[in-house]
C-alpha positions as CSV (number, residue, x, y, z in Angstrom):
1,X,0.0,0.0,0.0
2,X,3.1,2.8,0.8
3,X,4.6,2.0,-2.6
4,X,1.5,2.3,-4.1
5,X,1.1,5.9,-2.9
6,X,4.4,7.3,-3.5
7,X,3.9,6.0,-7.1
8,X,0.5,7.4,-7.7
9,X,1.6,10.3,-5.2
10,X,2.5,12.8,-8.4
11,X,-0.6,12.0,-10.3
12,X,-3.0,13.7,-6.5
13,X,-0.4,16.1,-6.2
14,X,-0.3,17.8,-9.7
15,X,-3.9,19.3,-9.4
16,X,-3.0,20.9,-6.5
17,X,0.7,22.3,-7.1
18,X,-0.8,23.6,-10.2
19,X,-4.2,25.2,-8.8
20,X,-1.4,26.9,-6.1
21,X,0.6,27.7,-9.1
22,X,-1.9,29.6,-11.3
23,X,-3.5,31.1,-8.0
24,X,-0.7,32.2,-6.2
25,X,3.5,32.0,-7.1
26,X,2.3,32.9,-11.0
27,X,0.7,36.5,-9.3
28,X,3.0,37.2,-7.0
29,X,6.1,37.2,-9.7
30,X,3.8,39.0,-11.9
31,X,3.4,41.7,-8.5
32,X,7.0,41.8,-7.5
33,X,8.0,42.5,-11.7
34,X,5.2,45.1,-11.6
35,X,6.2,47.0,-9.4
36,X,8.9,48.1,-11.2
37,X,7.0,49.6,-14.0
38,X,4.2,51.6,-15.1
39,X,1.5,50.3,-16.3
40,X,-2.4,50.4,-16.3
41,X,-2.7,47.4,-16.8
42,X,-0.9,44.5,-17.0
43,X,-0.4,44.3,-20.9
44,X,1.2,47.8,-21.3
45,X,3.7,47.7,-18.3
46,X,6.9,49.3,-18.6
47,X,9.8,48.6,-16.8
48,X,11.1,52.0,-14.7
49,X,13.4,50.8,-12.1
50,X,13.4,51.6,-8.9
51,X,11.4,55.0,-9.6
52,X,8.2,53.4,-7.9
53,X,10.1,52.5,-4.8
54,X,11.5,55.9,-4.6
55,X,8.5,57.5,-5.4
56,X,6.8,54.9,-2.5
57,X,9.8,56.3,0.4
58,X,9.0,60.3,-0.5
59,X,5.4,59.7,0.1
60,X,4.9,61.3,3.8
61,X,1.4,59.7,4.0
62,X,3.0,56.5,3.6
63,X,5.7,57.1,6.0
64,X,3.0,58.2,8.8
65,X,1.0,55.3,8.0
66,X,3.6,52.9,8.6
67,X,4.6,54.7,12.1
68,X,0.9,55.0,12.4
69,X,0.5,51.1,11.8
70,X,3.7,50.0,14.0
71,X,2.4,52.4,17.3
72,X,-1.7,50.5,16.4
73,X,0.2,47.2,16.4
74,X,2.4,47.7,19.9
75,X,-1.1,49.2,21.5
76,X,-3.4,46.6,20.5
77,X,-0.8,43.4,21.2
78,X,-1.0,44.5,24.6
79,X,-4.5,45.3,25.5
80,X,-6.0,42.5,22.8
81,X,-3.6,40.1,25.0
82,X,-3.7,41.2,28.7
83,X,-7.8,41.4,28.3
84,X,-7.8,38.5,26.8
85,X,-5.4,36.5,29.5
86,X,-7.2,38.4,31.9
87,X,-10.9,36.5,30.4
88,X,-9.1,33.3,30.2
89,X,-8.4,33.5,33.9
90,X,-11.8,34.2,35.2
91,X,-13.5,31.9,32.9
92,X,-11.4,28.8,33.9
93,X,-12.6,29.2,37.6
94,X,-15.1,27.2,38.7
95,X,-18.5,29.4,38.3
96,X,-21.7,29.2,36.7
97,X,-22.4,30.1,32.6
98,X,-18.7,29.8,31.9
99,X,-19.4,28.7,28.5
100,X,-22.2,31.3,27.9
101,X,-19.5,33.8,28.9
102,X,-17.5,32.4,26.5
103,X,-19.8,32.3,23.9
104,X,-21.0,36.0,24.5
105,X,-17.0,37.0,24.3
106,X,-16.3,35.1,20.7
107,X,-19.2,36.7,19.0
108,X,-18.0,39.6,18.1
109,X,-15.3,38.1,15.7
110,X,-17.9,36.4,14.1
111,X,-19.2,40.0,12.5
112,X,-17.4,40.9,9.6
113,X,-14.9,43.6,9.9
114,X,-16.8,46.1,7.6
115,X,-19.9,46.2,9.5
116,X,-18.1,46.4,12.7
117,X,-16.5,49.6,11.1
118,X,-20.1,51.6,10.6
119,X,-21.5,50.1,14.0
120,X,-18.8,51.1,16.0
121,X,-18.8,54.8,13.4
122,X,-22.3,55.4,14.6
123,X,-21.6,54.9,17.9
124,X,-18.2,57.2,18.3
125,X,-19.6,59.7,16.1
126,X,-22.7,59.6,18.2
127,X,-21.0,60.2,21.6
128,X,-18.5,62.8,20.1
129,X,-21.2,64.8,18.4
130,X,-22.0,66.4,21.8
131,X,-18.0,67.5,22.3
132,X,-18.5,68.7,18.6
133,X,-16.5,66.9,16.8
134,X,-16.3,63.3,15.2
135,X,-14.0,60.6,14.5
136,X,-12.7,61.8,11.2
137,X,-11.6,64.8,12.5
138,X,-8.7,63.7,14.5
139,X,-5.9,61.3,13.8
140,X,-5.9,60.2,17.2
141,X,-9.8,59.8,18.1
142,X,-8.9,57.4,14.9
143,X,-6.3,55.5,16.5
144,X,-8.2,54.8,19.7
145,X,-11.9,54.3,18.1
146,X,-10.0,51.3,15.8
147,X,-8.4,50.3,18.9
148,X,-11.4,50.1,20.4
149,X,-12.8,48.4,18.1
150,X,-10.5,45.8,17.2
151,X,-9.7,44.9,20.6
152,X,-13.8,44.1,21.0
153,X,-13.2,41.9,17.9
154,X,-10.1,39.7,18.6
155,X,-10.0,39.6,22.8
156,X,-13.0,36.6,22.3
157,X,-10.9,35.2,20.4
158,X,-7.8,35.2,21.8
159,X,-9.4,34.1,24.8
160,X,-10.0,31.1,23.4
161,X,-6.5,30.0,22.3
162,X,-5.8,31.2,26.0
163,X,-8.3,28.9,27.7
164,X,-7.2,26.3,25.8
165,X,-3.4,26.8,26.9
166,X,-4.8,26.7,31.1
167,X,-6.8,24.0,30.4
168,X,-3.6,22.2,29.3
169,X,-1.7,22.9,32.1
170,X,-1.8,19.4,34.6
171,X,-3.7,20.3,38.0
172,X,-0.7,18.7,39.9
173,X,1.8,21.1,38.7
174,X,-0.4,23.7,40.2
175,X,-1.5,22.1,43.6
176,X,2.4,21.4,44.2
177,X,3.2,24.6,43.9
178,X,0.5,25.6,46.5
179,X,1.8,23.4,48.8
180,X,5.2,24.5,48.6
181,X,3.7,27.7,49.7
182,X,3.3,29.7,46.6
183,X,0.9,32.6,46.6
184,X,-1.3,33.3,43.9
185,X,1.1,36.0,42.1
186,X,3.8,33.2,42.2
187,X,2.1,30.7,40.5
188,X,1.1,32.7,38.2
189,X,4.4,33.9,37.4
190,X,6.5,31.1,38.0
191,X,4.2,28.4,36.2
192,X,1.1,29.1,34.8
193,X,2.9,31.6,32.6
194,X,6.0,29.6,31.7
195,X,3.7,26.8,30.7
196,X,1.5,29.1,28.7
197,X,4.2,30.0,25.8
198,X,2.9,28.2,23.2
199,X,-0.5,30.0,23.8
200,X,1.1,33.1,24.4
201,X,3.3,33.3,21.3
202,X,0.7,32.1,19.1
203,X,-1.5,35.1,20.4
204,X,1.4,37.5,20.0
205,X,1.9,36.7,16.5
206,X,-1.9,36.8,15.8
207,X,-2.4,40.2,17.3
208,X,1.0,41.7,15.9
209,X,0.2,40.2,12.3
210,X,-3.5,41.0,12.5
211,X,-2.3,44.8,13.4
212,X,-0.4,45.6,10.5
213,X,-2.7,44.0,7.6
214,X,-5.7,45.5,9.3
215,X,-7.4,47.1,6.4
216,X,-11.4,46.7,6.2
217,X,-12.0,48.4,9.9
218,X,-9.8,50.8,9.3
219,X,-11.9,51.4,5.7
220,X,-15.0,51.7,7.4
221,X,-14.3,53.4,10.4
222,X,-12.1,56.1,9.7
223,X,-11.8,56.1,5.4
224,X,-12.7,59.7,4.2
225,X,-10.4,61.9,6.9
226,X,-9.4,64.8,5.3
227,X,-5.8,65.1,5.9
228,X,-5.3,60.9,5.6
229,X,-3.4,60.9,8.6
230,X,-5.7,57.6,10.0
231,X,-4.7,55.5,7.1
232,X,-2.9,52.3,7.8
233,X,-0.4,50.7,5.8
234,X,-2.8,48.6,4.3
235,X,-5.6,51.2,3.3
236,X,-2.5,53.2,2.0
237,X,-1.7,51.2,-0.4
238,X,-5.3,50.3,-1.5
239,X,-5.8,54.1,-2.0
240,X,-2.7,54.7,-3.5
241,X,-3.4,51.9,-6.2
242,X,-6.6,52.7,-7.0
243,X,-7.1,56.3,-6.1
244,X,-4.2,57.8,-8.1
245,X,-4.1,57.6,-11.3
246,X,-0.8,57.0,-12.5
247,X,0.5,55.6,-9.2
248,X,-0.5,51.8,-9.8
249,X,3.5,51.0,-9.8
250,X,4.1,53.0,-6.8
251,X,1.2,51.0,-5.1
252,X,2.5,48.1,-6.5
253,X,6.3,48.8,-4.7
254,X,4.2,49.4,-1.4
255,X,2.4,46.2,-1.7
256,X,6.0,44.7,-2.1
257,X,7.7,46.6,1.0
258,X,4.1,45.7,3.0
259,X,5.3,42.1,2.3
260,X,8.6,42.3,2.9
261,X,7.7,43.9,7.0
262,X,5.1,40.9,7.5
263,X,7.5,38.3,6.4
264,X,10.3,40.6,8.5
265,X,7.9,40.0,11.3
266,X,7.3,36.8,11.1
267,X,10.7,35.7,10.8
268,X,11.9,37.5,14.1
269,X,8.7,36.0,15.9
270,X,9.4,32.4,14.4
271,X,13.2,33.4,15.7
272,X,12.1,34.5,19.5
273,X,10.0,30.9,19.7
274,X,12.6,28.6,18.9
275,X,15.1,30.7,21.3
276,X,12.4,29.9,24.2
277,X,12.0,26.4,22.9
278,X,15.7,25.8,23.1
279,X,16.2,27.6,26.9
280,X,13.4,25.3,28.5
């Protein structure tokens, strides 16, 4: 039977490496070549150099936005995270409607990200209305409302992946530690924690990821702000694409550089896991 599928192994595989293929490495050569031209379309590109990256660097929108983007991403790993440790906590006690709590929490990352953008709109421009002002008015009411926002969206979930790392942990581990005389704040420091990395980095990477390549909240919620200065990396480079005609190549480069930091990201976080793995 094993010899039998590695020789017919090929023939299941070659729908699929082509499907992936077509869908996905053909595009994304096509993206990185593109952004070194101009074009309107992908028939009359014309190679330019490095003019759309340079172009992409002078842009100070795009500068803020990334800055912008980076300060949203450090904010929001910590509260999404500490709420969502906190939750974990509480609903791994021994109460009543534990899972209704849990159920109530998650929701909110069932509602697409677009309609969470116009509730949540309503509902800051409603309270700000009687400070006169709204949410499009300042960068930094902005910042917070999508904080805010997304922080409502992911802590259910995160909560999750956290409850799942406590209930993981054995019970003896935690009753010997009690009875060597460990208060609360120790065990919770000195084990809990330590045996909660795997939860904990996967969550870090989620939130820090999720951060930067936010893009339809930020649409919804704060798209339309006069002087841009709410746009996030991702929304830049929509805008830029399709909003400026002339500057598909230079949103092309930024799409490109956008890559280039998630993969940067993901390659430091992959890094700072298998340091931990290799201390314990």
């Amino acid at each position: 039977m094993e010899k039998a599928m590695k020789r017919y192994m090929p023939i299941f595989v070659l729908p699929t490496f082509c499907a992936f293929t077509l869908g996905f490495i053909v595009p994304f050569i096509m993206g990185i070549w593109l952004s070194f031209c101009k074009f309107t379309t992908v028939t009359d590109a014309k190679f330019v150099g490095f003019s759309n990256y340079i172009k992409a660097f002078q842009d100070t929108v795009f500068r803020h936005s990334f800055w912008y983007t980076a300060l949203f991403a450090v904010v929001s790993l910590v509260v999404i995270n500490v709420f969502a440790f906190a939750l974990a906590m509480a609903l791994t006690q021994k109460m009543r409607g534990t899972n209704i709590f849990r159920t109530i929490f998650f929701m909110p990352n069932l509602i697409g990200g677009i309609v969470l953008g116009y509730i949540w709109q309503l509902i800051f421009d409603g309270i700000l209305s009687n400070y006169n002002t709204a949410l499009k008015l300042n960068e930094w009411l902005g910042f917070w409302g999508l904080i805010i926002l997304v922080s409502w969206q992911q802590i259910g979930y995160m909560m999750i992946i956290y409850i799942a790392g406590l209930q993981s942990i054995p019970g003896d581990v935690l009753e010997a530690a009690q009875i060597d005389g460990a208060t609360s704040w120790q065990r919770l420091w000195k084990v809990t924690v330590p045996m909660m990395m795997p939860s904990i980095t996967i969550c870090v990477f989620l939130s820090i990821t999720n951060g930067f390549k936010l893009f339809d909240q930020n649409l919804s919620l704060t798209a339309g702000e006069p002087s841009k200065m709410s746009e996030m990396m991702a929304l830049n480079i929509y805008n830029t694409f399709y909003g400026r005609t002339g500057w598909e190549g230079v949103g092309q480069a930024k799409a490109v550089l956008f890559f280039l930091l998630v993969v940067a990201i993901g390659m430091l976080q992959l890094r700072a896991t298998r340091s931990k793995e290799v201390q314990q």
